[in-house]
N, C-alpha and C positions, 0 to 999 in steps of 0.2 A: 348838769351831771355832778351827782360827788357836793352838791352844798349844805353845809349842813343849817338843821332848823333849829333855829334862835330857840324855841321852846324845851327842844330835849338838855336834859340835864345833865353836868357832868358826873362821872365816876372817879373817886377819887384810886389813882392808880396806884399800888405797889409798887415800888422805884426801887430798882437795884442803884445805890451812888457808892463811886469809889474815885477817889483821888482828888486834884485839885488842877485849878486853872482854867480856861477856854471852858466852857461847856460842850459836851457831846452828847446831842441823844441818840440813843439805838432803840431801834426799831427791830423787833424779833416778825418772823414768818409766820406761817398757822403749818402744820401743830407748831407753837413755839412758848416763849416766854423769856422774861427780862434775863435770867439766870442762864439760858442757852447761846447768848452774847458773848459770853464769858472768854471765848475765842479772841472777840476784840477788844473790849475792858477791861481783861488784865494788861493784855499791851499797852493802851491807848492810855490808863489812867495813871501810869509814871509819868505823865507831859500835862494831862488835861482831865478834866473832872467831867466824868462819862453818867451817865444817865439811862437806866435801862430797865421801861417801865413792864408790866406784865401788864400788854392790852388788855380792853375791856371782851371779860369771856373767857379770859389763860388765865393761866398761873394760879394766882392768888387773886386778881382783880375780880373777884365773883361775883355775877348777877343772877337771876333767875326771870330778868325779863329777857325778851325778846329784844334785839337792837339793829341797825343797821351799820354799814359801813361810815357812812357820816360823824356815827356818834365816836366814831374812834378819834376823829378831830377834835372835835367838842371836848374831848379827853386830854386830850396832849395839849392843846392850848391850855387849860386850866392847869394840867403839867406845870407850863410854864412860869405863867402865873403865879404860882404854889413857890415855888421856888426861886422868885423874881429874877427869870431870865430874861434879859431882852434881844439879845440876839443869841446863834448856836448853831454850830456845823449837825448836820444830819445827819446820821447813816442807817441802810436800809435792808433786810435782806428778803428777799419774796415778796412778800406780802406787806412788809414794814420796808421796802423800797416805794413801793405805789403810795405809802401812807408820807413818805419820807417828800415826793415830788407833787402829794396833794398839801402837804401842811407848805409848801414854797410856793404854790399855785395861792392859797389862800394868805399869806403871810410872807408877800416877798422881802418884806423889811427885817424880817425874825431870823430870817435863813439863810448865813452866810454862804452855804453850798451843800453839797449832798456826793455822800457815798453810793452808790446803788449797787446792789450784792446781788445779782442773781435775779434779777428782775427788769418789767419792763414795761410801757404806757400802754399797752397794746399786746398785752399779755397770752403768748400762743404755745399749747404741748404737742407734746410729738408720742405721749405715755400710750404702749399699746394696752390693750385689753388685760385686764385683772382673772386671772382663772382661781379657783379654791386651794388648787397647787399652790400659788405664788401665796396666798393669804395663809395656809397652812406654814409652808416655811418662813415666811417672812414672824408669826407665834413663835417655835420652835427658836428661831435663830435670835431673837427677840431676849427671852427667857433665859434661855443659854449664856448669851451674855449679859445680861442683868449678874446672874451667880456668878459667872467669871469674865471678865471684860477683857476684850481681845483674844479671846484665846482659839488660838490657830487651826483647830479642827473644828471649832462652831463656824468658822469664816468658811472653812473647805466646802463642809459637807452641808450647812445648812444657807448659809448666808449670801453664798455667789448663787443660789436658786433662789432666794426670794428678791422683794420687790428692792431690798436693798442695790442691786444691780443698777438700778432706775435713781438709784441716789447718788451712788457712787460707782467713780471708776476703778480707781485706787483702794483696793478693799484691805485695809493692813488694820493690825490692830490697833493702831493709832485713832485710827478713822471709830473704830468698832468702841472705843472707849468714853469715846464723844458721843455716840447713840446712846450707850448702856449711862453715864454720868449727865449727859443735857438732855438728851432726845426724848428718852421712855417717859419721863413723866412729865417733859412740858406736852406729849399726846396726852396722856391719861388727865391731865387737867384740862385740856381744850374742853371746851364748852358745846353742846350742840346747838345754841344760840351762835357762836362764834362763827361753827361748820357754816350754819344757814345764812349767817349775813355774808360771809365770803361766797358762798354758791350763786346767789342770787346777784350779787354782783357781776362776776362772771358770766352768767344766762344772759343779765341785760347785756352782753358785750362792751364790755368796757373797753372803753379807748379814749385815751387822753393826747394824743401822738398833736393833734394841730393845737392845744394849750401849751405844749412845751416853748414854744417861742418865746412866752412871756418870763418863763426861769432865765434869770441874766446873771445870777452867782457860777461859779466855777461848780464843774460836776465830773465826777470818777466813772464810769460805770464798769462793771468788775463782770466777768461770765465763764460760764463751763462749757467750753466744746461740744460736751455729749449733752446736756442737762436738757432731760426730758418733759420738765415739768416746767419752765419757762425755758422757750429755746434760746439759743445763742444768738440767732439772726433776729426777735422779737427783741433781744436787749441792746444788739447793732442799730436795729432801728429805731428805739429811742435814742440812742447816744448822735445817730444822728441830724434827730430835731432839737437836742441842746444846744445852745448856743460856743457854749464855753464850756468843749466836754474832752476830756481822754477816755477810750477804750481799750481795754484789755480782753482779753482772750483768752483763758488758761486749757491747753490741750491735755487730755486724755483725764476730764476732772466732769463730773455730773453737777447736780444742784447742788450738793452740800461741798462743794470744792473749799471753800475754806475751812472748814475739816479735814480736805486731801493734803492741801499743800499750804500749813497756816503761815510758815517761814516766808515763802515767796509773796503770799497776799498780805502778810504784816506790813515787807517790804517795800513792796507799789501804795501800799498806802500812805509811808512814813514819805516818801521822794515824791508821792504829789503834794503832802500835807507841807513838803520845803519849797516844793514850787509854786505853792501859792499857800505864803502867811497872809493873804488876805481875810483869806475862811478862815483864820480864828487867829488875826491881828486885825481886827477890821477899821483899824484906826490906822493901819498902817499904809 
């Protein structure tokens, strides 16, 4: 599962880089892209030099062929390369979690350890059914804020009725700013190559839960109590086939909780990142 073929070629990736020191790369979700990081990159790149590519199929990275999940590897190791990293802390969120613990799966020596944001080996939703309602306001509430970000009665009256509910729990303008400035158009540049190689992944049932033994680096995993689109109990259960893992829990936060609550998830990230200088003092 998940290896990739020697013959497919790399993409060369559009790289958000900001700062200096330690390397960090991030890993964005679908819909996503390198620029939607930007939650942890501005933090993170006052200490360490962060890395935040737009996968093959987002952002800027544009293809027109068809691709699979594999070649997203084939990508970020040539990443590396590129940039002559030899080793680098992870971090992952959705979808760039699972990329995060397949590039340590294939390269245990490259990957001092791993963040996991929202994600999980064994990735399972609890998202009910989509009605035309939910997709009608989830537009409108979309739109709205685009022209005005945050603002208080597009939250009331369109945005606690659409699908945003399923994202977040915490629906404050805060939250609503980060859709309207990261969100909207790392969707509108998702690729439908992108959609279908993440589908088909998913249909084969992907589950990685008995390779995790082999990750021996230190690992964070990070989750949202409600988070409907990887659950919270999927991301318990990878944290607990890590070896050398802490878990978090953040209450009354969905899938995009580091959006809800960026202060407290900077925080847990900055007091693991001291409890172990090994992930990115590895000499030490």
């Amino acid at each position: 599962m998940f290896v990739p073929q020697l013959s497919s070629q790399a993409l060369p990736l559009r790289t958000h880089v900001q700062g200096e020191g330690f390397p960090i790369l991030c890993l964005h979700g679908h819909p996503g892209s390198g620029s939607s990081m930007s939650v942890f990159t501005q933090h993170l790149s006052q200490r360490f030099q962060t890395l935040a590519p737009d996968l093959r199929g987002y952002g800027n990275s544009r293809t027109r062929q068809k691709f699979n999940m594999t070649d997203h590897l084939i990508d970020l190791e040539a990443l590396l390369d590129r940039f002559q990293i030899e080793k680098c802390l992870v971090l992952g969120w959705s979808l760039g979690g699972i990329l995060a613990m397949e590039l340590a799966l294939h390269n245990p020596g490259r990957v001092t350890g791993l963040i996991l944001i929202a994600t999980a080996a064994r990735p399972r939703g609890s998202h009910p059914p989509i009605s035309w309602q939910d997709n009608l306001y989830t537009g409108l509430a979309s739109i709205l804020n685009r022209v005005q970000p945050g603002w208080q009665w597009n939250i009331e009256t369109f945005g606690k009725r659409s699908l945003y509910r399923y994202l977040i729990q915490q629906q404050t303008p805060q939250v609503y700013r980060y859709l309207a400035y990261e969100a909207l158009s790392a969707y509108l540049q998702t690729s439908r190559a992108a959609t279908l190689a993440l589908n088909t992944a998913l249909q084969a049932r992907y589950n990685r839960l008995a390779d995790l033994q082999q990750i021996q680096s230190p690992c964070l995993v990070l989750a949202g109590e409600a988070d409907r689109h990887i659950t919270s109990a999927s991301s318990l259960e990878t944290a607990q086939h890590l070896k050398d893992c802490q878990w978090q829990c953040y209450p009354k936060t969905a899938h995009l909780f580091p959006w809800e609550i960026p202060d407290l998830v900077l925080r847990d990230i900055d007091q693991w990142l001291e409890q172990h200088p090994q992930v990115w003092m590895p000499t030490a």
